[in-house]
C-alpha positions as a Markdown table, in Angstrom:
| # | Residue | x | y | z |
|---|---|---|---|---|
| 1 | Unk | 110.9 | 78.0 | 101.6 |
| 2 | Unk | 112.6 | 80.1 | 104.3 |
| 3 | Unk | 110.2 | 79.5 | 106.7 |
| 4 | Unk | 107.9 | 76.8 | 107.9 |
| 5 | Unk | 104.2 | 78.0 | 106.2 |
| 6 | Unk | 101.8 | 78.4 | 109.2 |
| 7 | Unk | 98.5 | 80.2 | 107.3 |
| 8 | Unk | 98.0 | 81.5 | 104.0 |
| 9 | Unk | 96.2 | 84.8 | 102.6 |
| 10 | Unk | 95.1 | 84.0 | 99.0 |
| 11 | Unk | 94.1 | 86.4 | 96.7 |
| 12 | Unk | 90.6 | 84.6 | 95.4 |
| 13 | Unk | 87.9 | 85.4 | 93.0 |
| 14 | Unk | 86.4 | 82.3 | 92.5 |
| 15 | Unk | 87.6 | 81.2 | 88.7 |
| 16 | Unk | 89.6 | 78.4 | 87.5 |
| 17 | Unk | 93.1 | 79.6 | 88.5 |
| 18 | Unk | 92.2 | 81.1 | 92.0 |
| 19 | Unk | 89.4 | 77.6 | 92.7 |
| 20 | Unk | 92.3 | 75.3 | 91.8 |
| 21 | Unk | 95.1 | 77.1 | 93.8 |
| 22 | Unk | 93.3 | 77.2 | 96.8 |
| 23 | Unk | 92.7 | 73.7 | 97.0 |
| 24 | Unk | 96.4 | 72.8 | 96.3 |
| 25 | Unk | 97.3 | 75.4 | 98.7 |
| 26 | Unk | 95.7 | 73.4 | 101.5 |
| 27 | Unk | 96.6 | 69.8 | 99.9 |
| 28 | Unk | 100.3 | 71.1 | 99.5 |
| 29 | Unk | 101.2 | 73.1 | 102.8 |
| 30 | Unk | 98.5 | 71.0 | 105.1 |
| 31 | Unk | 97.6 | 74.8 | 106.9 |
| 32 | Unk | 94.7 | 77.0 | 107.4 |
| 33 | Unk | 94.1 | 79.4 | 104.1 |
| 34 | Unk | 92.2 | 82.2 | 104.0 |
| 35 | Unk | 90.4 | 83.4 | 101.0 |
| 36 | Unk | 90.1 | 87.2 | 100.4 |
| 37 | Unk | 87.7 | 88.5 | 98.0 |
| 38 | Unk | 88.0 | 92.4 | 96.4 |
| 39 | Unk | 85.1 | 93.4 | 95.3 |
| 40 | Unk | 86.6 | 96.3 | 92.8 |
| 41 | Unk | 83.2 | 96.2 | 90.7 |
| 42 | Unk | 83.5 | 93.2 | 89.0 |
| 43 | Unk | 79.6 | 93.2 | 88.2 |
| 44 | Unk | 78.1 | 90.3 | 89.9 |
| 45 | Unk | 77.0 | 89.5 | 93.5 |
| 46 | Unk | 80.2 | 87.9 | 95.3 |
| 47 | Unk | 78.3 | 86.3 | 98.2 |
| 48 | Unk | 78.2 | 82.6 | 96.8 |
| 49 | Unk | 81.9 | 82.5 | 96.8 |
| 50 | Unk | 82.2 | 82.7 | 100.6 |
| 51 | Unk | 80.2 | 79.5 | 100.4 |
| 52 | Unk | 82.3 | 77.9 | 96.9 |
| 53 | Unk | 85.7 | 79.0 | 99.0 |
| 54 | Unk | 84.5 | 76.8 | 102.4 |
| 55 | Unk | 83.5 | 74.1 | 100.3 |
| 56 | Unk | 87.0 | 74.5 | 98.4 |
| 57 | Unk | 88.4 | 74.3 | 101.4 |
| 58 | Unk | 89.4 | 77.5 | 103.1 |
| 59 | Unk | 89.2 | 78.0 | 106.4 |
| 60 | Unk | 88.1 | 81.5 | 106.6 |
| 61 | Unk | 86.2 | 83.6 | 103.4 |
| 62 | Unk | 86.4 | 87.8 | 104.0 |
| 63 | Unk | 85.0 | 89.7 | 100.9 |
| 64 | Unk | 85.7 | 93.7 | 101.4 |
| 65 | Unk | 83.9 | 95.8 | 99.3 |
| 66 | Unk | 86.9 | 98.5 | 98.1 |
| 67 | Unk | 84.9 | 99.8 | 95.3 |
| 68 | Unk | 85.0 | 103.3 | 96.4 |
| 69 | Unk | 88.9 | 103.0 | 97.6 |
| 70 | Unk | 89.9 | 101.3 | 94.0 |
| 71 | Unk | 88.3 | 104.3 | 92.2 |
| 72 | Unk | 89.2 | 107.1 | 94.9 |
| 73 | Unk | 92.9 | 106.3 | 95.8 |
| 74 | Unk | 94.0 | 104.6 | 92.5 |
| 75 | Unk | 91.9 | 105.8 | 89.3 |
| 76 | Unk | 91.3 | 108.9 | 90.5 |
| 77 | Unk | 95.8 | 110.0 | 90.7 |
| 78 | Unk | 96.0 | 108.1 | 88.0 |
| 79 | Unk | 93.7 | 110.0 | 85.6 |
| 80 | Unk | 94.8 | 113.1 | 87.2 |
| 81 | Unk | 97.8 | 112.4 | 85.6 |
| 82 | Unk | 96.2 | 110.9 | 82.3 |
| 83 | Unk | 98.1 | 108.2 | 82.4 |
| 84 | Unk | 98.1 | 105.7 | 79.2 |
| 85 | Unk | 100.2 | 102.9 | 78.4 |
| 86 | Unk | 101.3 | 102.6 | 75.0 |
| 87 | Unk | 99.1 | 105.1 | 73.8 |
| 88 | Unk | 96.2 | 102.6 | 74.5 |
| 89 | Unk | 95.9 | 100.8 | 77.6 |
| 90 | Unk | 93.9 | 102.6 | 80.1 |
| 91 | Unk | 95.4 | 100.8 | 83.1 |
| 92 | Unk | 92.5 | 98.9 | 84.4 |
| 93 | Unk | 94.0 | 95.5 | 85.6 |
| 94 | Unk | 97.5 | 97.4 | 86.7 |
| 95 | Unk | 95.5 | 100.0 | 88.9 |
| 96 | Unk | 93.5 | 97.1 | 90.7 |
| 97 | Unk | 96.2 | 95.0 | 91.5 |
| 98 | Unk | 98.2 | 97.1 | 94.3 |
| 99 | Unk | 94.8 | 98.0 | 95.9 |
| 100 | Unk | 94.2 | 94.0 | 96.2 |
| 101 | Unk | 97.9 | 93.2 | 97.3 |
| 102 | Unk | 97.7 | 96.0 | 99.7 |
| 103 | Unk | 94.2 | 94.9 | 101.3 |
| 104 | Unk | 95.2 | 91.4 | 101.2 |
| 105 | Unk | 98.9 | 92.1 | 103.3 |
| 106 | Unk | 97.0 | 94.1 | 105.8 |
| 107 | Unk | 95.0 | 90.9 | 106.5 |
| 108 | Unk | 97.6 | 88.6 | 106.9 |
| 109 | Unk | 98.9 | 90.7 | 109.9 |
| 110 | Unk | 95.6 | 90.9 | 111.5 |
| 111 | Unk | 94.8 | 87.3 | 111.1 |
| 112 | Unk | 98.1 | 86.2 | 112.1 |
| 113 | Unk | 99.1 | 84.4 | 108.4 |
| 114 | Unk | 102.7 | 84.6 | 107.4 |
| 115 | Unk | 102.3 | 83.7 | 103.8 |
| 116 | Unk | 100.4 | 85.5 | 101.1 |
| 117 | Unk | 99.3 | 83.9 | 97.4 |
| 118 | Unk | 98.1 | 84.9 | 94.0 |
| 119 | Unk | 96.8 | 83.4 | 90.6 |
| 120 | Unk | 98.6 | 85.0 | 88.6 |
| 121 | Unk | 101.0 | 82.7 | 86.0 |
| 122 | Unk | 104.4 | 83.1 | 85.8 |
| 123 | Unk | 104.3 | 84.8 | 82.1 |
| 124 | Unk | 102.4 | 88.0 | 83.2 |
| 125 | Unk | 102.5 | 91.3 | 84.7 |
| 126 | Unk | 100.1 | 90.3 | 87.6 |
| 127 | Unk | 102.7 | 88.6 | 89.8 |
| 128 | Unk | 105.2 | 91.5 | 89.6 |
| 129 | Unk | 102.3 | 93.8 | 90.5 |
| 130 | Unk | 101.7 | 91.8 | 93.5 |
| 131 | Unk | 104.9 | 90.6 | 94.6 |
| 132 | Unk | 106.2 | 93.8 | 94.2 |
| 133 | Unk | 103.5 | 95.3 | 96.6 |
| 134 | Unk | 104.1 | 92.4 | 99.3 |
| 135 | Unk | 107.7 | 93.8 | 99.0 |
| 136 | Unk | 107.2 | 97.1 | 99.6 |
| 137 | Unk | 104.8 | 96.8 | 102.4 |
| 138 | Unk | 105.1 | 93.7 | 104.1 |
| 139 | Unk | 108.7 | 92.0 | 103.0 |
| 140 | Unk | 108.5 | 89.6 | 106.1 |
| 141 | Unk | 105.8 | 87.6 | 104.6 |
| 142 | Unk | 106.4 | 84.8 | 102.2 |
| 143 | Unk | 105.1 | 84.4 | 99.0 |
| 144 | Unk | 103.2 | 81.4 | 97.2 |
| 145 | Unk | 102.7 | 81.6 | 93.6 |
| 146 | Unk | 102.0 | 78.2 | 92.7 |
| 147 | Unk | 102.0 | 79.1 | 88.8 |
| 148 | Unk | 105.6 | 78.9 | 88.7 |
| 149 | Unk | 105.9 | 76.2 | 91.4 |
| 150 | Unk | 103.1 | 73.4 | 91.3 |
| 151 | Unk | 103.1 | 70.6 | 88.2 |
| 152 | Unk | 100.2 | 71.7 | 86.0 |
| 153 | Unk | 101.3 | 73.4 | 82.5 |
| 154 | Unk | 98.1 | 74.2 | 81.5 |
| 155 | Unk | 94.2 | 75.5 | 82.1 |
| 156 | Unk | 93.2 | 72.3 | 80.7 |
| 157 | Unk | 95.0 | 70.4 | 83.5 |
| 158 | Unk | 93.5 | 72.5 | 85.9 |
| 159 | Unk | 90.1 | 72.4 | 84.8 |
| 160 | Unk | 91.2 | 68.4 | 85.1 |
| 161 | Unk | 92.1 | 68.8 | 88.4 |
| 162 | Unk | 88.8 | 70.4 | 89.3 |
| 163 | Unk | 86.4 | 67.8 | 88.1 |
| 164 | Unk | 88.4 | 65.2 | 90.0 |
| 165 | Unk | 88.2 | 67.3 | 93.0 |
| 166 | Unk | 84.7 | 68.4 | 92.3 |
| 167 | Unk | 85.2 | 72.0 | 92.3 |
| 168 | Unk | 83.3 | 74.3 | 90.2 |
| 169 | Unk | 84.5 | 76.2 | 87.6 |
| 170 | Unk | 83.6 | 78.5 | 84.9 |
| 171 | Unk | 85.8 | 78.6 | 82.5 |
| 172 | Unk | 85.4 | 75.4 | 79.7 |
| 173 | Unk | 87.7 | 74.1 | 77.1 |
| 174 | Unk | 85.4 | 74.8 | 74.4 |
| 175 | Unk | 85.4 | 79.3 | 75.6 |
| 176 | Unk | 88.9 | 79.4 | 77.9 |
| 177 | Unk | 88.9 | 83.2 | 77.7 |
| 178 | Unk | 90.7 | 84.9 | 80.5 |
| 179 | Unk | 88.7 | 87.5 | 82.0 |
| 180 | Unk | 89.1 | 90.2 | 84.1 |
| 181 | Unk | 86.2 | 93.0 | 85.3 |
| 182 | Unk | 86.2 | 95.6 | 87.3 |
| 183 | Unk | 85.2 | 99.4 | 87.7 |
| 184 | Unk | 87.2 | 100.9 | 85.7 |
| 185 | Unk | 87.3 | 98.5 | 82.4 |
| 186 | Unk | 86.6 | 94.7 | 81.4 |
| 187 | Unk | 90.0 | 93.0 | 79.9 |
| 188 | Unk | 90.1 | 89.6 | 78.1 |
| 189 | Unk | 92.8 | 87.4 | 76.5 |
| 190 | Unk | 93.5 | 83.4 | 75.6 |
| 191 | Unk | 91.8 | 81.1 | 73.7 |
| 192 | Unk | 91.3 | 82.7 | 70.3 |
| 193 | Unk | 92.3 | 85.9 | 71.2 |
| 194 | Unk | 95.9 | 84.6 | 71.1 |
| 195 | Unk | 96.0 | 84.8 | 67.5 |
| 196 | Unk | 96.2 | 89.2 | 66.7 |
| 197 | Unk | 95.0 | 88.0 | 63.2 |
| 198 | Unk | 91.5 | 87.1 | 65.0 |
| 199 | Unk | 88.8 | 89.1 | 65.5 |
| 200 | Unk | 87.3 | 89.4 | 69.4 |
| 201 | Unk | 83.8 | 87.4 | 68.9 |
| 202 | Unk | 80.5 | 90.5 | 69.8 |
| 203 | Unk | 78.9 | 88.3 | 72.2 |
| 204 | Unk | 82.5 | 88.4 | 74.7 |
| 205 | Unk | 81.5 | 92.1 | 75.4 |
| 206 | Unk | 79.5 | 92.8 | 78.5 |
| 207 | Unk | 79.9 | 96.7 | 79.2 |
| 208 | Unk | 79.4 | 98.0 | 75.7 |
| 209 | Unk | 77.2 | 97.7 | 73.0 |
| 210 | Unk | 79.0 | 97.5 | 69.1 |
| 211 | Unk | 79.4 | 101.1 | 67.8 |
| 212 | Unk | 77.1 | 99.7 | 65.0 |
| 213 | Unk | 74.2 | 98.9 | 67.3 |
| 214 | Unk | 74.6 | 102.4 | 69.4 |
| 215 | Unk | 71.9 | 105.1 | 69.5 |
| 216 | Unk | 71.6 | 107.1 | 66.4 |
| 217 | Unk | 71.2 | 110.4 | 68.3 |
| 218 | Unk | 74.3 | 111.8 | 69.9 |
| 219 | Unk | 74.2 | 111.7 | 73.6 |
| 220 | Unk | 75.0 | 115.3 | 75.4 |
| 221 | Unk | 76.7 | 114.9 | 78.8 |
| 222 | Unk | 78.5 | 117.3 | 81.1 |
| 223 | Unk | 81.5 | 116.5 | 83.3 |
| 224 | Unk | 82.7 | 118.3 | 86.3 |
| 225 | Unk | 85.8 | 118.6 | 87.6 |
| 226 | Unk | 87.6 | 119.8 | 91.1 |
| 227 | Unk | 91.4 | 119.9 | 91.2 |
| 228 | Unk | 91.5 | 117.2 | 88.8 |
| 229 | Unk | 88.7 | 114.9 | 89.9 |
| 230 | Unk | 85.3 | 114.8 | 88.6 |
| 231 | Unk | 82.7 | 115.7 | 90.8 |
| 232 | Unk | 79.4 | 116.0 | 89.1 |
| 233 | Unk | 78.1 | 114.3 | 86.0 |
| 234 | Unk | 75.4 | 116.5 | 84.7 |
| 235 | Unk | 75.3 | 118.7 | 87.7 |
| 236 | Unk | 74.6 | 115.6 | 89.8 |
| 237 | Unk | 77.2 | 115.0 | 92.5 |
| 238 | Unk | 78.0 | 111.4 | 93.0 |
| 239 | Unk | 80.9 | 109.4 | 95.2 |
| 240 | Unk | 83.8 | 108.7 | 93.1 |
| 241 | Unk | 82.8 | 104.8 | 92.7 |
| 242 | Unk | 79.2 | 105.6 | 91.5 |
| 243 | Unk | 80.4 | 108.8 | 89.2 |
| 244 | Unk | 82.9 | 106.1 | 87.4 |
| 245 | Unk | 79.6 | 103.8 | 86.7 |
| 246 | Unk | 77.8 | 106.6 | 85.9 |
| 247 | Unk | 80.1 | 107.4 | 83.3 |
| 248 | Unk | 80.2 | 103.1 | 82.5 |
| 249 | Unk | 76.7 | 103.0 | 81.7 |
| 250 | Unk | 76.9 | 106.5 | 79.6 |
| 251 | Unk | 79.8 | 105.0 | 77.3 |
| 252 | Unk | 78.8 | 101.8 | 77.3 |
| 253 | Unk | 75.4 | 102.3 | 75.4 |
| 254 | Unk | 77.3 | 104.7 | 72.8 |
| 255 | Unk | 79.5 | 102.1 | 72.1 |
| 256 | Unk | 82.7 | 104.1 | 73.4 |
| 257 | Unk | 86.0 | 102.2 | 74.7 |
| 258 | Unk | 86.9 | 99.5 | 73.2 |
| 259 | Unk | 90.3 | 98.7 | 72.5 |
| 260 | Unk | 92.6 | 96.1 | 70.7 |
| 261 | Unk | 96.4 | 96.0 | 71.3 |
| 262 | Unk | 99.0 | 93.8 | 71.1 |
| 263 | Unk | 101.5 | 95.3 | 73.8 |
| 264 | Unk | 104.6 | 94.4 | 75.3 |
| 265 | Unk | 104.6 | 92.9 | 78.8 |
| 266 | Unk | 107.1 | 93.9 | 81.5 |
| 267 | Unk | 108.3 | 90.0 | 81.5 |
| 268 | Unk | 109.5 | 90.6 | 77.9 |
| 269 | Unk | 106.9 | 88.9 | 75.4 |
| 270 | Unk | 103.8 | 91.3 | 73.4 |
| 271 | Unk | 100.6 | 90.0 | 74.4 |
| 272 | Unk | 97.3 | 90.4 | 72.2 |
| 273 | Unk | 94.3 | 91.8 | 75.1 |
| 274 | Unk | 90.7 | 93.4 | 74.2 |
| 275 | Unk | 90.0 | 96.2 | 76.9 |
| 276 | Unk | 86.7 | 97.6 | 78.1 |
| 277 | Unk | 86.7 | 101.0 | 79.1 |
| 278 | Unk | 83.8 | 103.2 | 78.6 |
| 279 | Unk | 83.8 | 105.6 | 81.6 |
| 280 | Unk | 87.3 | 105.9 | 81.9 |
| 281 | Unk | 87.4 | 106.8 | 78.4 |
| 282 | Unk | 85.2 | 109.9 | 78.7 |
| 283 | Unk | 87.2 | 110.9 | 81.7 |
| 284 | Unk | 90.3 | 111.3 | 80.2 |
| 285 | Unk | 88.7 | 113.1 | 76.8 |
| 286 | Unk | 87.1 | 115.6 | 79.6 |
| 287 | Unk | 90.2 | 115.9 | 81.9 |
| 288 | Unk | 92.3 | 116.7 | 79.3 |
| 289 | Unk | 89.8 | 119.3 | 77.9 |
| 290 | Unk | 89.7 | 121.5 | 81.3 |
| 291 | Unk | 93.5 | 121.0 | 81.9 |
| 292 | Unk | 93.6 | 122.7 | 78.1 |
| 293 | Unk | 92.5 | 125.8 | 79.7 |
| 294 | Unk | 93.2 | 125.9 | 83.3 |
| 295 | Unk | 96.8 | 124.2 | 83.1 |
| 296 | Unk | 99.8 | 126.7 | 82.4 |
| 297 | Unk | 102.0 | 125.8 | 79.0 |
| 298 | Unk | 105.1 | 124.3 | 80.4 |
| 299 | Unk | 103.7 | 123.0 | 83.5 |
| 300 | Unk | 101.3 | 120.9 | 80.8 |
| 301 | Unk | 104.9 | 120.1 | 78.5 |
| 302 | Unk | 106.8 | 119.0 | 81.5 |
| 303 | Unk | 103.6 | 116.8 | 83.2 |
| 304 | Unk | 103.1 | 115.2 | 79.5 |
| 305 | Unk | 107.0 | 114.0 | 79.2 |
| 306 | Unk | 106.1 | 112.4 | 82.4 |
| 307 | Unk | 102.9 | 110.1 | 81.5 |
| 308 | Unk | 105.3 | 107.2 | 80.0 |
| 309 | Unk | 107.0 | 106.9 | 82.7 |
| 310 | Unk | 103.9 | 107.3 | 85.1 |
| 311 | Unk | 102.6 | 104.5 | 83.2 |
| 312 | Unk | 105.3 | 102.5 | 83.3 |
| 313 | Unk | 105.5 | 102.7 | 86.8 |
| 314 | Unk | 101.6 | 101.8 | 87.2 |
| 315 | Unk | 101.9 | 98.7 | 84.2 |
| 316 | Unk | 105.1 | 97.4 | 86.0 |
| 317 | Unk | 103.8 | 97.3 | 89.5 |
| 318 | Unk | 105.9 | 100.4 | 91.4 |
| 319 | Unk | 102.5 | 101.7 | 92.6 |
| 320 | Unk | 104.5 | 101.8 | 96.1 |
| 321 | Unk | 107.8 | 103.0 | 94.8 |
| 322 | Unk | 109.3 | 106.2 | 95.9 |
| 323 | Unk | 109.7 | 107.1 | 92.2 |
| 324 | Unk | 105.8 | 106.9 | 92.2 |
| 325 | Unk | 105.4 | 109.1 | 95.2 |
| 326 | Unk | 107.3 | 111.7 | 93.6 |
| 327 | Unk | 105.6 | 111.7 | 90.7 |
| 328 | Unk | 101.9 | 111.6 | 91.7 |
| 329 | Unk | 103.1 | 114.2 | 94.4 |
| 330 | Unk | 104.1 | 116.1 | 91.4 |
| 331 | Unk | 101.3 | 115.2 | 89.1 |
| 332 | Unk | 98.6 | 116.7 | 92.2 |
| 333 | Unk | 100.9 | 120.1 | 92.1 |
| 334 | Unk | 99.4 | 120.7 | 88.5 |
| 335 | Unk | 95.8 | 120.4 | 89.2 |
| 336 | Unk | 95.3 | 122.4 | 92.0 |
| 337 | Unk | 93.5 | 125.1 | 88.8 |
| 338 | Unk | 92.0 | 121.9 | 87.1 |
| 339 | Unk | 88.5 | 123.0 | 88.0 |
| 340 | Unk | 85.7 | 123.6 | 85.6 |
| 341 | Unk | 83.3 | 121.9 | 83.8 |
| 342 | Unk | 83.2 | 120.3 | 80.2 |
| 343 | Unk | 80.8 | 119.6 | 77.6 |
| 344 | Unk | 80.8 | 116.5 | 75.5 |
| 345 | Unk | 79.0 | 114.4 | 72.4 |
| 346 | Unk | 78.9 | 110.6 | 72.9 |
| 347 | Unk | 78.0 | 109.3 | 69.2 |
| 348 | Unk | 78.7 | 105.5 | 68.4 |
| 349 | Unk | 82.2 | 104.9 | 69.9 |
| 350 | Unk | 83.5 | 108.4 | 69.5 |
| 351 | Unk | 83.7 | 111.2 | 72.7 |
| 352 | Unk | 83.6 | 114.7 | 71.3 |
| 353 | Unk | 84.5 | 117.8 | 73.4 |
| 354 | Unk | 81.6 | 120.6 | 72.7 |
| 355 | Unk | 82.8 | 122.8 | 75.3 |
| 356 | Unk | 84.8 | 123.6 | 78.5 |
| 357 | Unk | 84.4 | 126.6 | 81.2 |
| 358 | Unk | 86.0 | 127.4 | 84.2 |
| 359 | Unk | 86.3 | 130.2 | 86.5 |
| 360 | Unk | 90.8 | 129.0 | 86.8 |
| 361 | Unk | 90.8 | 129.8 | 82.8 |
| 362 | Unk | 94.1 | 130.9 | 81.3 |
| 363 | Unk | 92.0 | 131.2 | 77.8 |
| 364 | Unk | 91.6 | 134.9 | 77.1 |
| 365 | Unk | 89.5 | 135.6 | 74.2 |
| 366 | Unk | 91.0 | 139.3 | 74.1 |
| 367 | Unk | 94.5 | 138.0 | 72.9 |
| 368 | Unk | 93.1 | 135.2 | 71.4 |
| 369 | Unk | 90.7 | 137.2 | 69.2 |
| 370 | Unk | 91.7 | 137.2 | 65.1 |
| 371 | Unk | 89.6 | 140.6 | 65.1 |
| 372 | Unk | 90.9 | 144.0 | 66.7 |
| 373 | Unk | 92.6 | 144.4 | 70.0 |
| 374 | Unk | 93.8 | 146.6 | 72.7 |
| 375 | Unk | 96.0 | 144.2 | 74.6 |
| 376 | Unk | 98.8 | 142.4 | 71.8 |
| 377 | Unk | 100.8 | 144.3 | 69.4 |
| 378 | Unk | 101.5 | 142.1 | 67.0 |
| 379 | Unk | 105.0 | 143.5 | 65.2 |
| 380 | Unk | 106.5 | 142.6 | 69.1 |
| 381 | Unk | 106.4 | 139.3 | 67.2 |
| 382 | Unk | 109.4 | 140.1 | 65.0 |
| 383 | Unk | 111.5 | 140.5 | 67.7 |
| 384 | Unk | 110.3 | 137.2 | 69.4 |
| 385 | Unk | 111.2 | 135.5 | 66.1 |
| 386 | Unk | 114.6 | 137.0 | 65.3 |
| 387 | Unk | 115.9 | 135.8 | 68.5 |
| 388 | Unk | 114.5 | 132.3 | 68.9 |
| 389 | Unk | 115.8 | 132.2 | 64.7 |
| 390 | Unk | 119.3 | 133.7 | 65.9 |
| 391 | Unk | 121.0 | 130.2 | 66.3 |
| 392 | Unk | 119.4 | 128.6 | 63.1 |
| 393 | Unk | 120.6 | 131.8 | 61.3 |
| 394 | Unk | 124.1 | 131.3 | 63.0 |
| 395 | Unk | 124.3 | 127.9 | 61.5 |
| 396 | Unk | 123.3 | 129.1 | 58.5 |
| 397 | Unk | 125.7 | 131.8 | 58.1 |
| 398 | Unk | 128.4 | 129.0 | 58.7 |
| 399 | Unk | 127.2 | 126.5 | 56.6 |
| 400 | Unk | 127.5 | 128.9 | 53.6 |
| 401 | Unk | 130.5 | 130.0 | 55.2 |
| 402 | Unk | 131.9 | 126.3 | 54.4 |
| 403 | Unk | 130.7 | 126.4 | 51.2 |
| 404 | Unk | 132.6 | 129.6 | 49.6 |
């Protein structure tokens, strides 16, 4: 350490990882620890853990409700820019992580602390999205991750170390899965998961229902949007948080969101997760339905090259980066016309655009049309052709030039 650790900020949520650090952290560096809690929507009442956290041992428990902030300031850009990772992964962890890191630094400097900690393991993306944060923001402060530094190898030996200490825990050898909830999707990996071969067990979902077991009647909904953002779900306005559960509870009874992927971690490795993501997957079916008429061509081309790199940036933690600032200043440029509103069919794990309407449209049925019109001369088209075909019929000319 390069500095004598005085008080401690740790990143808590009350499961096995998080229970056991914070114990360690007060048996290890004999100093007051404070235990933040973000409450990001994880579906349950977060109250008791001020108590479990005292009884752990921390000094001081604050539990912040950033439900709205999560949702506003981080899904919000980041669906704006419909950002997916690997063609798949909706974000949901990645986008929570800088939001906690960023509460949980602001903290430390009001309550004096001049070390921050996290449970995340030194073989995931969790500790470079936080470590990265307390870089960017707060590089004074030191850093525990007691993953990489304390002697236990295993959740086993954790969940060990909890019984002798008496702590609580919820996790069991018999179900080790690794959860992680909040407002924007449910994730889980470990225990049988680990094997891609395996098929997730029904009764681990808790925000959707099977496609199988979904309504037989198609659900109608309508989504929307202002300069990007939704606004209204079915011509009801609600705040950004509550429009996102809205939209939860919408998908989650049609069966809509689930994903399985094997991806590939920043650290190097693939890692098999199941993803939750019900509400976030309608929004980005709708978003991308009203950019289809209110986004110009190459503005859309040139935004869409962008999106791996966007969510590369989010996956790998750069959420403060300058790179990042760029691009989301970029990304809000483009949907300054995404207004409008879009139709859609929820229908046992599929989201179907029925319509979309806005007054920004660039869709003009008039050149559009297949049937007469006053406004497109169609032989202009040979021209158009002939000169984007003039280099291929250069390289024609020489090819058969070669030949003879």
């Amino acid at each position: 350490m390069s500095a004598e650790i005085k008080k401690i900020v740790l990143a808590y949520s009350g499961g096995l990882d998080t229970s056991v650090i914070l114990k360690w952290l007060t048996q290890t560096y004999r100093c007051p620890v404070i235990a933040f809690v973000a409450d990001i929507g994880q579906g349950e009442d977060l109250k008791h853990l001020k108590e479990k956290a005292l009884a752990t041992g921390a000094e001081k428990v604050i539990i912040d409700d950033l439900k709205e902030a999560f949702v506003r300031d981080y899904v919000f850009p980041a669906f704006r820019a419909n950002a997916i990772y690997e063609s798949q992964y909706l974000l949901g962890t990645s986008l929570a992580r800088p939001l906690i890191a960023k509460r949980q630094v602001e903290i430390a400097q009001a309550e004096g602390a001049n070390a921050v900690s996290h449970g995340a393991t030194g073989k995931g993306n969790d500790q470079v999205r936080f470590e990265l944060t307390y870089q960017a923001l707060a590089p004074h402060l030191e850093i525990l991750a007691p993953w990489r530094i304390w002697p236990f190898k295993s959740r086993k030996s954790l969940m060990d170390y909890a019984r002798k200490h008496g702590i609580a825990v919820p996790a069991s050898p018999e179900k080790p899965y690794s959860t992680d909830r909040n407002l924007l999707h449910t994730s889980y990996e470990g225990g049988i998961l680990e094997d891609p071969w395996q098929q997730p067990p029904e009764d681990m979902f808790s925000m959707s229902v099977s496609p199988v077991e979904a309504p037989d009647k198609p659900e109608v909904i309508e989504i929307t949007f202002e300069k990007g953002n939704p606004i209204l779900v079915n011509d009801c306005a609600l705040s950004p948080a509550s429009l996102l559960e809205k939209l939860n509870i919408l998908g989650g009874r049609n069966g809509i969101g689930r994903v399985d992927l094997v991806e590939n971690r920043f650290v190097g490795m693939k890692s098999r997760g199941v993803y939750e993501t019900p509400g976030g997957t309608i929004l980005r079916v709708a978003h991308m339905a009203i950019e289809s008429i209110t986004m110009d061509r190459e503005v859309m081309h040139l935004r869409n090259s962008l999106i791996p790199k966007y969510a590369e940036l989010v996956y790998y933690g750069f959420w403060f980066s300058p790179e990042m600032n760029l691009l989301q200043t970029m990304i809000d440029e483009t949907q300054k016309t995404v207004s409008g509103t879009v139709r859609l069919e929820l229908y046992k794990g599929n989201c179907r655009v029925l319509g979309r309407k806005s007054d920004e449209s660039l869709y003009r049925g008039d050149f559009a049309t297949f049937e007469s019109d006053d406004v497109y001369r169609q032989s202009d088209a040979e021209g158009f052709i002939r000169l984007n075909a003039l280099r291929l019929r250069i390289q024609a000319l020489m090819k058969q030039k070669k030949v003879s």
